[in-house]
PDB file of N, CA, C and O in Angstrom:
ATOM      1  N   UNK A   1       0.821  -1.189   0.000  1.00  0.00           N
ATOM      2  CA  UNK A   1       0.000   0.000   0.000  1.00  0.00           C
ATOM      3  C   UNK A   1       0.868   1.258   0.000  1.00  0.00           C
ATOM      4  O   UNK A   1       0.533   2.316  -0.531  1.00  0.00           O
ATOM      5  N   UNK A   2       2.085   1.027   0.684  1.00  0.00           N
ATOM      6  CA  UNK A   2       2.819   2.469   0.972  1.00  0.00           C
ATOM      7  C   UNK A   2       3.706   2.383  -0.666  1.00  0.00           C
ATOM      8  O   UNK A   2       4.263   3.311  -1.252  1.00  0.00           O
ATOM      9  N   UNK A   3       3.635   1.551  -0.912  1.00  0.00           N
ATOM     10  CA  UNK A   3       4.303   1.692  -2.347  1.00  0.00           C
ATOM     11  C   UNK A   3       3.373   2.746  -3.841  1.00  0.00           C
ATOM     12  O   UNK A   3       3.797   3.472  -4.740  1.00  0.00           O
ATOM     13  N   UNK A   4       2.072   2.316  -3.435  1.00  0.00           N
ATOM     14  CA  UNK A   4       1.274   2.510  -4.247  1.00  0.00           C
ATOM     15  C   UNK A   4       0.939   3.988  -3.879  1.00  0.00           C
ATOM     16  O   UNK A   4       0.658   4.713  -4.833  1.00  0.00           O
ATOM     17  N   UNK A   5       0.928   4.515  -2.681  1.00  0.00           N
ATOM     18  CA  UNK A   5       0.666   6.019  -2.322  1.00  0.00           C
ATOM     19  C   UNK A   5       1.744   6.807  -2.786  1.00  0.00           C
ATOM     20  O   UNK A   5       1.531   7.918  -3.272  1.00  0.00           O
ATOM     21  N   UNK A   6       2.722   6.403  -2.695  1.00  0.00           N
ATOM     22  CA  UNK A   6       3.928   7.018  -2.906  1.00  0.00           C
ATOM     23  C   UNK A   6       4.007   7.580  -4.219  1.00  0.00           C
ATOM     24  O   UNK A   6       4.304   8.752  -4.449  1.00  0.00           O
ATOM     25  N   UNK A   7       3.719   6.666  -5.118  1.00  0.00           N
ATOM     26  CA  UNK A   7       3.411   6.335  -6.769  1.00  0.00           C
ATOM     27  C   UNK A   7       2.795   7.067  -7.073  1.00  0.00           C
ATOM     28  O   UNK A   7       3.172   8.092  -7.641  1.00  0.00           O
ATOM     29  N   UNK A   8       1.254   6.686  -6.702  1.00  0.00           N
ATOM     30  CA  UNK A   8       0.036   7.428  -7.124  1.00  0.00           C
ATOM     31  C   UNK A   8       0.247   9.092  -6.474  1.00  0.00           C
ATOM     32  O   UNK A   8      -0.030   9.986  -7.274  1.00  0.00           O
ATOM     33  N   UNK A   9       0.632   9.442  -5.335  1.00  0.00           N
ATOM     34  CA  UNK A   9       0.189  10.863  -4.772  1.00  0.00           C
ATOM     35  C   UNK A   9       0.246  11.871  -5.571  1.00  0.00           C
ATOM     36  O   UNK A   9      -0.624  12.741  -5.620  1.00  0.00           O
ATOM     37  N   UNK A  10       1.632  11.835  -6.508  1.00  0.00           N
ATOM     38  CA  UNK A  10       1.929  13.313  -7.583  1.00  0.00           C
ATOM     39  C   UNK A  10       0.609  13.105  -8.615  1.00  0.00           C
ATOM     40  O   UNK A  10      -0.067  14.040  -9.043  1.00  0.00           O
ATOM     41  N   UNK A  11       0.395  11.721  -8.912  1.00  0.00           N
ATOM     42  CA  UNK A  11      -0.461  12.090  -9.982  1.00  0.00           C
ATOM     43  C   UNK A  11      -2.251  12.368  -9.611  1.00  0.00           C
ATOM     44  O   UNK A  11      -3.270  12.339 -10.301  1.00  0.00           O
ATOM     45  N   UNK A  12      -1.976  12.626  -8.229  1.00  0.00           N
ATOM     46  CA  UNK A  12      -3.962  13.002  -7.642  1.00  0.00           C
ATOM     47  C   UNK A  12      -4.626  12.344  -6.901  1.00  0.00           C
ATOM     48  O   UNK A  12      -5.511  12.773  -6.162  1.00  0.00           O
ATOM     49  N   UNK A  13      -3.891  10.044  -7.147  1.00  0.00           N
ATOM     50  CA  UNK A  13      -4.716   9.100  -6.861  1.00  0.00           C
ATOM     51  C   UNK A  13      -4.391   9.039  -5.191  1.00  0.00           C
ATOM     52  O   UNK A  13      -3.337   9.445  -4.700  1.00  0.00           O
ATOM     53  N   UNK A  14      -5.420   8.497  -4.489  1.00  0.00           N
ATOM     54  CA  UNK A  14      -5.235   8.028  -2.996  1.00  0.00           C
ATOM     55  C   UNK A  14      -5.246   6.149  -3.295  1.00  0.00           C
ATOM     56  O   UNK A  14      -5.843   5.223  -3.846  1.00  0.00           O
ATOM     57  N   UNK A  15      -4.280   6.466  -2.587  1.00  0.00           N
ATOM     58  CA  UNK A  15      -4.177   4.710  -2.296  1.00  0.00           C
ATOM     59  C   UNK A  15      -4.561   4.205  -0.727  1.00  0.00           C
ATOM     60  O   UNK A  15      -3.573   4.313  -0.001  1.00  0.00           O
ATOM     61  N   UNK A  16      -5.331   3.866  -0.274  1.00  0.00           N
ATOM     62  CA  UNK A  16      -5.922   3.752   1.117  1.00  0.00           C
ATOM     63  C   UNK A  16      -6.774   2.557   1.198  1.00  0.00           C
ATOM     64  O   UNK A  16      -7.440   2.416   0.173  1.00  0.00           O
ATOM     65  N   UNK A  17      -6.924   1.855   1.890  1.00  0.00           N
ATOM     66  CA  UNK A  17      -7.732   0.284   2.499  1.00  0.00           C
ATOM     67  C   UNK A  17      -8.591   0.319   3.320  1.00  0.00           C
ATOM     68  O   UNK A  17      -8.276   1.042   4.264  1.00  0.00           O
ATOM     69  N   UNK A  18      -9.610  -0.162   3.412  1.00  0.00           N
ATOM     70  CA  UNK A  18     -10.646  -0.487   4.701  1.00  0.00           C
ATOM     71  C   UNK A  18     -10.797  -1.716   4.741  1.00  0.00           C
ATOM     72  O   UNK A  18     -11.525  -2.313   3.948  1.00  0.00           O
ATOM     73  N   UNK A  19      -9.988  -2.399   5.873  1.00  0.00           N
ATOM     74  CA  UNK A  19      -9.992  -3.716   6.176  1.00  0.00           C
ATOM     75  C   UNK A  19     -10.818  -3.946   7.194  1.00  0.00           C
ATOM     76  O   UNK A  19     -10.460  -3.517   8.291  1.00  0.00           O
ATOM     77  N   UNK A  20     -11.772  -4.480   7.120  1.00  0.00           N
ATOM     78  CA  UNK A  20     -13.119  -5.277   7.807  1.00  0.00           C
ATOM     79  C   UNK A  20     -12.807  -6.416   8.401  1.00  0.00           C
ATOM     80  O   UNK A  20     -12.023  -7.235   7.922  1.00  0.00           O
ATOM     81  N   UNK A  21     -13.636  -6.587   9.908  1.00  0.00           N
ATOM     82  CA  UNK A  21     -13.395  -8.276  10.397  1.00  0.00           C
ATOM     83  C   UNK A  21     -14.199  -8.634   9.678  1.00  0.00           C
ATOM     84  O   UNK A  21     -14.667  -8.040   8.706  1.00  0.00           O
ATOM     85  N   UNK A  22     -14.532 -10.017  10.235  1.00  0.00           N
ATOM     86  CA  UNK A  22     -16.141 -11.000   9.598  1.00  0.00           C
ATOM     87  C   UNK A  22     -17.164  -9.993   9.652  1.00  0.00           C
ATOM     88  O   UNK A  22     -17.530  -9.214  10.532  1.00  0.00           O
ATOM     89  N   UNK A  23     -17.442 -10.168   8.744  1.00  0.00           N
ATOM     90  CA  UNK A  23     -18.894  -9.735   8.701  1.00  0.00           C
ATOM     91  C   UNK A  23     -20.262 -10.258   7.484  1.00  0.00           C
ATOM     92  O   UNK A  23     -19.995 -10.720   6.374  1.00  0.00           O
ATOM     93  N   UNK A  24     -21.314 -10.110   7.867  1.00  0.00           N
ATOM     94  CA  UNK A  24     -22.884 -11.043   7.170  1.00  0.00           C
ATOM     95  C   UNK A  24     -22.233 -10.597   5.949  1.00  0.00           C
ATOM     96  O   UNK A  24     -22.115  -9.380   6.092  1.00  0.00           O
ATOM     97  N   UNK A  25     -21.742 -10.941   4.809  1.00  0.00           N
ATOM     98  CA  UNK A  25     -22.094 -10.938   3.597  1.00  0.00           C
ATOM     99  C   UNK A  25     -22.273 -12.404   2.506  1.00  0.00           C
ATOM    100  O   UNK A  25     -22.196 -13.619   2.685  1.00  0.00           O
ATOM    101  N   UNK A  26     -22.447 -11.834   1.760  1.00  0.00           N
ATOM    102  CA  UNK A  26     -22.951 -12.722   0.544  1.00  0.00           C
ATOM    103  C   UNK A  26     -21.773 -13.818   0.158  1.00  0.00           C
ATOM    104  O   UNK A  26     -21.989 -14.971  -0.217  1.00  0.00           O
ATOM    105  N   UNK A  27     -20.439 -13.178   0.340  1.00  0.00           N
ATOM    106  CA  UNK A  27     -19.394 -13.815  -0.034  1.00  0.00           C
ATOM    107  C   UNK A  27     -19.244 -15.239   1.413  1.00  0.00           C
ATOM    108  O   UNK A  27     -19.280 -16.469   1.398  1.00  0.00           O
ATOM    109  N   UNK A  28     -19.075 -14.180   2.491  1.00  0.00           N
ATOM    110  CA  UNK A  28     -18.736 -15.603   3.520  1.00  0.00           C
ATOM    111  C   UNK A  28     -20.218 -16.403   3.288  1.00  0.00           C
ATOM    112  O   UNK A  28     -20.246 -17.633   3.249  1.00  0.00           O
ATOM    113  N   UNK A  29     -21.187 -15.754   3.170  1.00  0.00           N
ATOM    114  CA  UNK A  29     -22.671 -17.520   3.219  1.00  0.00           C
ATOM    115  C   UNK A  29     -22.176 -18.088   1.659  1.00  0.00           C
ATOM    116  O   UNK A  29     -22.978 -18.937   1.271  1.00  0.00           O
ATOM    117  N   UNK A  30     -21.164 -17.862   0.757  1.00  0.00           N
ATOM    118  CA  UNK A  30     -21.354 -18.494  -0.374  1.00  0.00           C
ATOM    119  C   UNK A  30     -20.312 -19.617  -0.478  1.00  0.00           C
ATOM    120  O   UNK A  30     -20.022 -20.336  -1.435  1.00  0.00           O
ATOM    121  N   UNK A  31     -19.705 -19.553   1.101  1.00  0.00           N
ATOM    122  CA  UNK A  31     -18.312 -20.717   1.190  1.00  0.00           C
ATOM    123  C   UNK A  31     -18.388 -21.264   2.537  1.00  0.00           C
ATOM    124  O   UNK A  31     -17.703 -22.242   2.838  1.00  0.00           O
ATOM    125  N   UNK A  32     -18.870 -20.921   3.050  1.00  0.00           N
ATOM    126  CA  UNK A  32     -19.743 -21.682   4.540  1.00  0.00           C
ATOM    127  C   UNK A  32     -21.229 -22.257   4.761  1.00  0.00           C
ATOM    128  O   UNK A  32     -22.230 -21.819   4.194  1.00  0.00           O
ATOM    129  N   UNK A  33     -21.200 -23.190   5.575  1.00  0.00           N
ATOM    130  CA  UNK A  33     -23.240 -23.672   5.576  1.00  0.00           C
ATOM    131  C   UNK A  33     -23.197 -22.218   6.942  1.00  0.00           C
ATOM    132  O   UNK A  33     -22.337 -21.605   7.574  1.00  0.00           O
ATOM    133  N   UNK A  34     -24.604 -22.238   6.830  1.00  0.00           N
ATOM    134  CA  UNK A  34     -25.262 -21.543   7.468  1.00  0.00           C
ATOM    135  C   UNK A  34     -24.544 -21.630   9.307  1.00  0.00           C
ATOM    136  O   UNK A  34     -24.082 -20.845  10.135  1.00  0.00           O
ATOM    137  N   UNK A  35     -24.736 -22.589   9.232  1.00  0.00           N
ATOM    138  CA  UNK A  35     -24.536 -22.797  10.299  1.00  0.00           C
ATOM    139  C   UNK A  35     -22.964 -22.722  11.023  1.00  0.00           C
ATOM    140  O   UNK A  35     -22.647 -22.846  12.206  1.00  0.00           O
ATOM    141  N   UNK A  36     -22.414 -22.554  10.222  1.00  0.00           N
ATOM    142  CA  UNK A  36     -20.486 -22.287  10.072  1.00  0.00           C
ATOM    143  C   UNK A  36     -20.477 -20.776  10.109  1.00  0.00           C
ATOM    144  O   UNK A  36     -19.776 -20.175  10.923  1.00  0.00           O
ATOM    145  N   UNK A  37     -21.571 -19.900   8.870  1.00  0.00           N
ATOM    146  CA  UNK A  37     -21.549 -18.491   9.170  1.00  0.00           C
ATOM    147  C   UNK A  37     -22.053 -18.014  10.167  1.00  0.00           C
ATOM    148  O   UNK A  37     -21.512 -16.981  10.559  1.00  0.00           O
ATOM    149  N   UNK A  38     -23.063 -18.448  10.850  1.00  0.00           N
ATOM    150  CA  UNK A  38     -23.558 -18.198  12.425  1.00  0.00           C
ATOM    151  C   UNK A  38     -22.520 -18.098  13.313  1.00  0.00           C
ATOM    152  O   UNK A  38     -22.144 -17.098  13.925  1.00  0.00           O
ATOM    153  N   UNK A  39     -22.035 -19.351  13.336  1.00  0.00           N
ATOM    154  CA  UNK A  39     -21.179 -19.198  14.257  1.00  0.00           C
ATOM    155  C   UNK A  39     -19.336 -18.169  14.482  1.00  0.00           C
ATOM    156  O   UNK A  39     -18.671 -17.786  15.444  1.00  0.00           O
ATOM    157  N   UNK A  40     -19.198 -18.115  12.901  1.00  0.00           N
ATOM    158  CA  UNK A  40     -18.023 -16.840  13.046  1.00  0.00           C
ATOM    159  C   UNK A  40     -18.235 -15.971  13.116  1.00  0.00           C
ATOM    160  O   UNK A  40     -17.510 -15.078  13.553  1.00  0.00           O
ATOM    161  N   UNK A  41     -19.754 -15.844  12.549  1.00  0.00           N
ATOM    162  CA  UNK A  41     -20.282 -14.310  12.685  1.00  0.00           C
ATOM    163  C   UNK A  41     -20.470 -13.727  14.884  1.00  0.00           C
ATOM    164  O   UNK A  41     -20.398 -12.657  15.489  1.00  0.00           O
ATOM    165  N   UNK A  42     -20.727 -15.247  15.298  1.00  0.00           N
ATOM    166  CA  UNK A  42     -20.655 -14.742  16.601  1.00  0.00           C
ATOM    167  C   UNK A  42     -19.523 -14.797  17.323  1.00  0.00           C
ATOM    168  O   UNK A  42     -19.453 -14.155  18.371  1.00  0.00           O
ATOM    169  N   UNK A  43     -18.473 -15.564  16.878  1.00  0.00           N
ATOM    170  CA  UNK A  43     -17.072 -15.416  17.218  1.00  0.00           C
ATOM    171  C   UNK A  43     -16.275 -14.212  17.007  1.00  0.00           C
ATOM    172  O   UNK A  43     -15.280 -13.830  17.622  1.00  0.00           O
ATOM    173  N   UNK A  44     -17.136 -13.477  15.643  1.00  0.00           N
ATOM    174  CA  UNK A  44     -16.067 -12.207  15.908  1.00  0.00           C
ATOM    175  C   UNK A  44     -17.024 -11.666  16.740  1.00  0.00           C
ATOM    176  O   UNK A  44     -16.347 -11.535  17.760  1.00  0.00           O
ATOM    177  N   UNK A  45     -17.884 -11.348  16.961  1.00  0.00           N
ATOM    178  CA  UNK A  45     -18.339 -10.710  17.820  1.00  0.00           C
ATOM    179  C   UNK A  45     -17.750 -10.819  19.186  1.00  0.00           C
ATOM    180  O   UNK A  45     -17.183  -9.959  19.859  1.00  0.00           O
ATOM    181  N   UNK A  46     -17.991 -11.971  19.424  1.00  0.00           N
ATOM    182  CA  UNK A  46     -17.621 -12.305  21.041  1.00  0.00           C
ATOM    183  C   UNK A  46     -15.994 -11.624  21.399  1.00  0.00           C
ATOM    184  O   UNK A  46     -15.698 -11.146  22.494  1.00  0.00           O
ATOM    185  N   UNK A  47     -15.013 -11.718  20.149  1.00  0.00           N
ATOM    186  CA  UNK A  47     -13.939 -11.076  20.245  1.00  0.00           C
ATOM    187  C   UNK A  47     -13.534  -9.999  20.065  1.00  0.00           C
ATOM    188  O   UNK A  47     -12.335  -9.781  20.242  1.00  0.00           O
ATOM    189  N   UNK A  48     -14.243  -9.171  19.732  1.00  0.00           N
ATOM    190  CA  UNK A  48     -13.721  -7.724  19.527  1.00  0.00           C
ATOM    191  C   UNK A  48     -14.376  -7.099  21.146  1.00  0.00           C
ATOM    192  O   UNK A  48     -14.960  -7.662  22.072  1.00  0.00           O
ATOM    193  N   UNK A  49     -13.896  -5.549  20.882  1.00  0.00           N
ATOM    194  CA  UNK A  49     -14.087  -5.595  22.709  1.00  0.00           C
ATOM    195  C   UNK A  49     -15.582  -4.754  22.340  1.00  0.00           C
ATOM    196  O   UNK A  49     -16.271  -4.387  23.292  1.00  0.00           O
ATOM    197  N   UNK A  50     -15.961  -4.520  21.169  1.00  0.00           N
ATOM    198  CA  UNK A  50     -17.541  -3.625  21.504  1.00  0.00           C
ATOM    199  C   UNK A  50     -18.688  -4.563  21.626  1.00  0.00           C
ATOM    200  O   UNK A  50     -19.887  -4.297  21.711  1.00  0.00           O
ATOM    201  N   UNK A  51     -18.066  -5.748  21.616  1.00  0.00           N
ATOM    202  CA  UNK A  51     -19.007  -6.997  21.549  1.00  0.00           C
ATOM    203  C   UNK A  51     -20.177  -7.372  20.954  1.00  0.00           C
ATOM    204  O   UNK A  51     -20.946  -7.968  21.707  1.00  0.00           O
ATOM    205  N   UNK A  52     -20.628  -7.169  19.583  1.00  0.00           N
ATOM    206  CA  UNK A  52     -20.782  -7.235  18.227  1.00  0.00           C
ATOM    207  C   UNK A  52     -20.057  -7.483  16.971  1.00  0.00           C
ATOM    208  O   UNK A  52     -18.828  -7.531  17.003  1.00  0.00           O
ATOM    209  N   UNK A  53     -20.639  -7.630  15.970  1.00  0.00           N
ATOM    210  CA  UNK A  53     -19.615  -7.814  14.740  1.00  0.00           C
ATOM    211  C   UNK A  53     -19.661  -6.448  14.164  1.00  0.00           C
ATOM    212  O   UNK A  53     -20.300  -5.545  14.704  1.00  0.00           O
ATOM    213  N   UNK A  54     -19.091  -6.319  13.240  1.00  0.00           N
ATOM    214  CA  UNK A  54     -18.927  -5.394  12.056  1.00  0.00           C
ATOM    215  C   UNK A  54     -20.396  -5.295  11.153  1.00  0.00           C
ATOM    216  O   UNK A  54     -21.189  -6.103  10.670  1.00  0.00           O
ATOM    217  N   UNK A  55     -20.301  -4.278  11.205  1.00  0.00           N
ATOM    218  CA  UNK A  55     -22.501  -4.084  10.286  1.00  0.00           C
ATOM    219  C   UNK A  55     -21.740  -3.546   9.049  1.00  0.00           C
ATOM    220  O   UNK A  55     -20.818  -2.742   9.182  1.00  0.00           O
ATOM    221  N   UNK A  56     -22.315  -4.196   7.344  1.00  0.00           N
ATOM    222  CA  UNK A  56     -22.254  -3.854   6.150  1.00  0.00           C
ATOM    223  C   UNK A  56     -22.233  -2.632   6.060  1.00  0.00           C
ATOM    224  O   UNK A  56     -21.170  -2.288   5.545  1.00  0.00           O
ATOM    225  N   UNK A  57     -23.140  -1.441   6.402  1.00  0.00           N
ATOM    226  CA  UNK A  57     -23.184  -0.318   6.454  1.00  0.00           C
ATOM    227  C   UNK A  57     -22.443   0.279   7.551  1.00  0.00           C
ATOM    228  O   UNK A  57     -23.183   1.095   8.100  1.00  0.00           O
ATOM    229  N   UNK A  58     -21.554   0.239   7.987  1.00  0.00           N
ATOM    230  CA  UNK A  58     -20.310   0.929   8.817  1.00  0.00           C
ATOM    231  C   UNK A  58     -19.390   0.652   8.156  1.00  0.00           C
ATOM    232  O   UNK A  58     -18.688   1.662   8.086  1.00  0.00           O
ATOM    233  N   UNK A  59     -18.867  -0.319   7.491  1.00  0.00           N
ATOM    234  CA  UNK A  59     -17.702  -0.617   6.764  1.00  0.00           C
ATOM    235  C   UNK A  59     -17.960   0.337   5.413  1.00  0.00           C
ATOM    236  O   UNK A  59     -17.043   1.094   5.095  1.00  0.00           O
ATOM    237  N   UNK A  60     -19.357   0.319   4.495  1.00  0.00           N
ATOM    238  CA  UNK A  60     -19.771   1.286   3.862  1.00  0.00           C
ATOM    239  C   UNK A  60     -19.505   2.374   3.838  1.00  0.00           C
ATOM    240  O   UNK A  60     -19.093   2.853   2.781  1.00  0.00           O
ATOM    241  N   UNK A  61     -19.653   3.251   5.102  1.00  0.00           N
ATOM    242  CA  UNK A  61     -19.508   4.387   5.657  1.00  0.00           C
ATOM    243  C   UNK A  61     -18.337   4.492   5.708  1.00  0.00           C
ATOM    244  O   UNK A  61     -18.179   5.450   4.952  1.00  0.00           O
ATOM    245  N   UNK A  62     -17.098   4.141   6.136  1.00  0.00           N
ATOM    246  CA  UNK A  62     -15.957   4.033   6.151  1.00  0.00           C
ATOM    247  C   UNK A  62     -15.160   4.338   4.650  1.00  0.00           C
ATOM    248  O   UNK A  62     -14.324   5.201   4.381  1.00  0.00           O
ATOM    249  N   UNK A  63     -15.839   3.145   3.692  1.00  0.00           N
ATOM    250  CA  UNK A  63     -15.142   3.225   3.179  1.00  0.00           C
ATOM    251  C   UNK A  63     -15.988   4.392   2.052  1.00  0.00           C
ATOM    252  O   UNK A  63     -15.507   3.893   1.035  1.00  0.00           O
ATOM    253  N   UNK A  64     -16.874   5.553   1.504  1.00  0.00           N
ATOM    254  CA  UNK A  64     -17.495   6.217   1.880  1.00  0.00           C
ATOM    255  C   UNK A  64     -16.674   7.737   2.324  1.00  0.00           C
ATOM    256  O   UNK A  64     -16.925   8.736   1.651  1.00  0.00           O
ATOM    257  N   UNK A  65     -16.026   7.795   3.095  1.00  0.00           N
ATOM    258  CA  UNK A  65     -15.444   8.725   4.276  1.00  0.00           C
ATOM    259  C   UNK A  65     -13.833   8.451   3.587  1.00  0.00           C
ATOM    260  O   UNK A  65     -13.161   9.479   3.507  1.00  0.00           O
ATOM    261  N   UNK A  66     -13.226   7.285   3.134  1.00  0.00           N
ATOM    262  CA  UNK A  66     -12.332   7.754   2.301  1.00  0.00           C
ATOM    263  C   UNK A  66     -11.668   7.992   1.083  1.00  0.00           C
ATOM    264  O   UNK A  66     -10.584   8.477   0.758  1.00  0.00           O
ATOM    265  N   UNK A  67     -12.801   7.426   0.413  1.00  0.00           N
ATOM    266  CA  UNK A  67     -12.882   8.350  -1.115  1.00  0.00           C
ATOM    267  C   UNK A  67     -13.570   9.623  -1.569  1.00  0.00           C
ATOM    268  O   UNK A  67     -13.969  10.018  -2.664  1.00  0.00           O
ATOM    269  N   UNK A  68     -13.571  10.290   0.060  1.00  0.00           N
ATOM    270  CA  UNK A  68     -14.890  11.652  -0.058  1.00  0.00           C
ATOM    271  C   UNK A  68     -13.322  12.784   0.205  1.00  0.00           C
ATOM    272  O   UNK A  68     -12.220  12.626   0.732  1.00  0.00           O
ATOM    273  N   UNK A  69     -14.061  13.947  -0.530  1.00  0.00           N
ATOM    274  CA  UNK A  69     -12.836  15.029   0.014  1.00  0.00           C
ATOM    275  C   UNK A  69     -12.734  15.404   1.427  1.00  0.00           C
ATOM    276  O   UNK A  69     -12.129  16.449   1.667  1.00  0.00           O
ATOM    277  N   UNK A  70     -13.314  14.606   2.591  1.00  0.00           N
ATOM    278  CA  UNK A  70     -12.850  15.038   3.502  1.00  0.00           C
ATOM    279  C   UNK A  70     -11.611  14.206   4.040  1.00  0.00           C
ATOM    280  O   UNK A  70     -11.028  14.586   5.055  1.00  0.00           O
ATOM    281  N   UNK A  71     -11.131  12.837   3.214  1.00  0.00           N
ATOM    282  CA  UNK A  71      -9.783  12.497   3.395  1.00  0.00           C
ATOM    283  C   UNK A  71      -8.897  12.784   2.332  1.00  0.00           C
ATOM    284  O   UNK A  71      -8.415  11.799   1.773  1.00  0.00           O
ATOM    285  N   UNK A  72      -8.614  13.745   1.980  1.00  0.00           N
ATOM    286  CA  UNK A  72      -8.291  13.842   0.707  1.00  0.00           C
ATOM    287  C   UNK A  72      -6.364  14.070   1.057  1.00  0.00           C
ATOM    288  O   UNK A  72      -5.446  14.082   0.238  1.00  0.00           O
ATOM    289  N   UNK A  73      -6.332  14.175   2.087  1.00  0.00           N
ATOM    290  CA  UNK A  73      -5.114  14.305   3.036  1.00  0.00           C
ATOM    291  C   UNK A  73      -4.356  12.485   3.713  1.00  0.00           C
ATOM    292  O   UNK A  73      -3.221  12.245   4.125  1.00  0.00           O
ATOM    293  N   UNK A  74      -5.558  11.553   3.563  1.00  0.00           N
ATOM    294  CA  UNK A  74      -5.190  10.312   3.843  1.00  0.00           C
ATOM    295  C   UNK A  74      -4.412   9.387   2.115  1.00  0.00           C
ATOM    296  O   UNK A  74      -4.576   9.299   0.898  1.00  0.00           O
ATOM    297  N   UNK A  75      -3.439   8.848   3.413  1.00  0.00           N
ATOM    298  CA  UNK A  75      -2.276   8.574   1.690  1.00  0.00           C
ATOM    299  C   UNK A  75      -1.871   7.419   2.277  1.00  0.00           C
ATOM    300  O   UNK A  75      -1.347   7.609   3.374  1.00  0.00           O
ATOM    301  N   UNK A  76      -1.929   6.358   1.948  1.00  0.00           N
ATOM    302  CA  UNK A  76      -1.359   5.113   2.313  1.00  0.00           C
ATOM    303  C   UNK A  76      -1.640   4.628   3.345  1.00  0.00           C
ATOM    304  O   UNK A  76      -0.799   3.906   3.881  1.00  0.00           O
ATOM    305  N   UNK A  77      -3.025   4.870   4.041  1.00  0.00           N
ATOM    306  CA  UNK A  77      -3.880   4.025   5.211  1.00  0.00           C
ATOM    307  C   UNK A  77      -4.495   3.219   5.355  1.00  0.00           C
ATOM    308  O   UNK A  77      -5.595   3.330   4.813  1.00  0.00           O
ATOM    309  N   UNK A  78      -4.255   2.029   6.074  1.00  0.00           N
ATOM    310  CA  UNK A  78      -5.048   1.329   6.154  1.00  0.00           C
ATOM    311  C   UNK A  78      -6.212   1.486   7.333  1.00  0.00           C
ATOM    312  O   UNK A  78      -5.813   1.051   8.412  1.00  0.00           O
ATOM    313  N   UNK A  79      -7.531   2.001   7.357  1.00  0.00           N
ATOM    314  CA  UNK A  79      -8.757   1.934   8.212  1.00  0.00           C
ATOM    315  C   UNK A  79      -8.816   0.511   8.733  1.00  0.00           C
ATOM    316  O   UNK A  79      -8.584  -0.359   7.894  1.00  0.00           O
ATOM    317  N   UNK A  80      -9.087   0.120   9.977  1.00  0.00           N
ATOM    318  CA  UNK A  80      -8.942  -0.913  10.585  1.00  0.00           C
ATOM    319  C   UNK A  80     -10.581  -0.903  10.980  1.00  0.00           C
ATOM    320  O   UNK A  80     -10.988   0.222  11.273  1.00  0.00           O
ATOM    321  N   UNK A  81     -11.392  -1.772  11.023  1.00  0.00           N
ATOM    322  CA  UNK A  81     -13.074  -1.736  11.141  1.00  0.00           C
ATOM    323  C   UNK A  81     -12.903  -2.984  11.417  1.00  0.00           C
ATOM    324  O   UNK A  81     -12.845  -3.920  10.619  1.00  0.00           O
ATOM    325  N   UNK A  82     -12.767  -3.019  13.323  1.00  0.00           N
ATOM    326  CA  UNK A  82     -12.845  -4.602  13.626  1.00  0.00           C
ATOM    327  C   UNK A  82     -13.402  -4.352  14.695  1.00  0.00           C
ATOM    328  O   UNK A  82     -13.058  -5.207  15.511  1.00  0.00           O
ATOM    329  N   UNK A  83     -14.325  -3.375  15.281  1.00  0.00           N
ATOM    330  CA  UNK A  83     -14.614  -3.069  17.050  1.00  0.00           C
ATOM    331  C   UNK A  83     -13.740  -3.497  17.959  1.00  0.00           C
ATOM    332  O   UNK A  83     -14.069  -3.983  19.041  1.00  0.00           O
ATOM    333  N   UNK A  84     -12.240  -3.290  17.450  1.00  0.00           N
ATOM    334  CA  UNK A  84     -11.579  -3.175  18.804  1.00  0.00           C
ATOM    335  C   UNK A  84     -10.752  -4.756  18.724  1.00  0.00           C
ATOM    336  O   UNK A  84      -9.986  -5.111  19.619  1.00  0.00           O
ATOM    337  N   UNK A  85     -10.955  -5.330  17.906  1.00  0.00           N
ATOM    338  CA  UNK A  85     -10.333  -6.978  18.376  1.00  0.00           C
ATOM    339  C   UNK A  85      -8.766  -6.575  18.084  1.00  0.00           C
ATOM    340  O   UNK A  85      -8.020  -6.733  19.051  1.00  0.00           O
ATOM    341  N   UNK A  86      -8.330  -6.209  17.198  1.00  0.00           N
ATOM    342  CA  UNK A  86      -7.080  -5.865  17.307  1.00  0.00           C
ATOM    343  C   UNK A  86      -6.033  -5.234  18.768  1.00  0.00           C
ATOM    344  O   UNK A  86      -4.839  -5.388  19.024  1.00  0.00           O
ATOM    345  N   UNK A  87      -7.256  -4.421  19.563  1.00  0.00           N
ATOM    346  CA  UNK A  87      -6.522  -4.418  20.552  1.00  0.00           C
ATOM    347  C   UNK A  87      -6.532  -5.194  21.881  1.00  0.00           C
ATOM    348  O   UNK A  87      -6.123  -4.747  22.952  1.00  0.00           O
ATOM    349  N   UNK A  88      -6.962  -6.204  21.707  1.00  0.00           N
ATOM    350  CA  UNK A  88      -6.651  -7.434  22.673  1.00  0.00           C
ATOM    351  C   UNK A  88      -5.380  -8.149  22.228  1.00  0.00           C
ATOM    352  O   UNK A  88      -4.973  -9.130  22.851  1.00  0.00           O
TER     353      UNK A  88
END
């Protein structure tokens, strides 16, 4: 990523990430049974410290917030959208 900001910055582009824990989508129910996505879906929960998972529309929002001109100053970041499990 820091390669690609570096690159891209003179010519305008932002290079920036929003990395998401588990969360309900279409992709994890299309490689797990139901019952496999239930249960990671409540494992991340149980592990992050806000004790919930990650909601589609917050990661949205996020990512949203950094292709908008109010990050227009963010250059090679990665957004971390995990409620906190990273800091355990």
């Amino acid at each position: 990523m820091t390669f690609l900001a570096v690159e891209l910055a003179p010519l305008g582009v932002r290079a920036n990430t929003v990395s998401a824990s588990t969360s309900n989508t279409e992709a994890l129910r299309s490689v797990l049974t139901h019952e496999e996505a239930e249960e990671r879906l409540a494992r991340a929960a149980a592990l992050n410290s806000s004790g919930r998972r990650v909601e589609i529309d917050e990661v949205v929002d996020a990512v949203e917030f950094v292709c908008s001109d109010r990050a227009t100053m963010m250059q090679g970041q990665r957004l971390t959208m995990d409620g906190g499990f990273h800091l355990r």
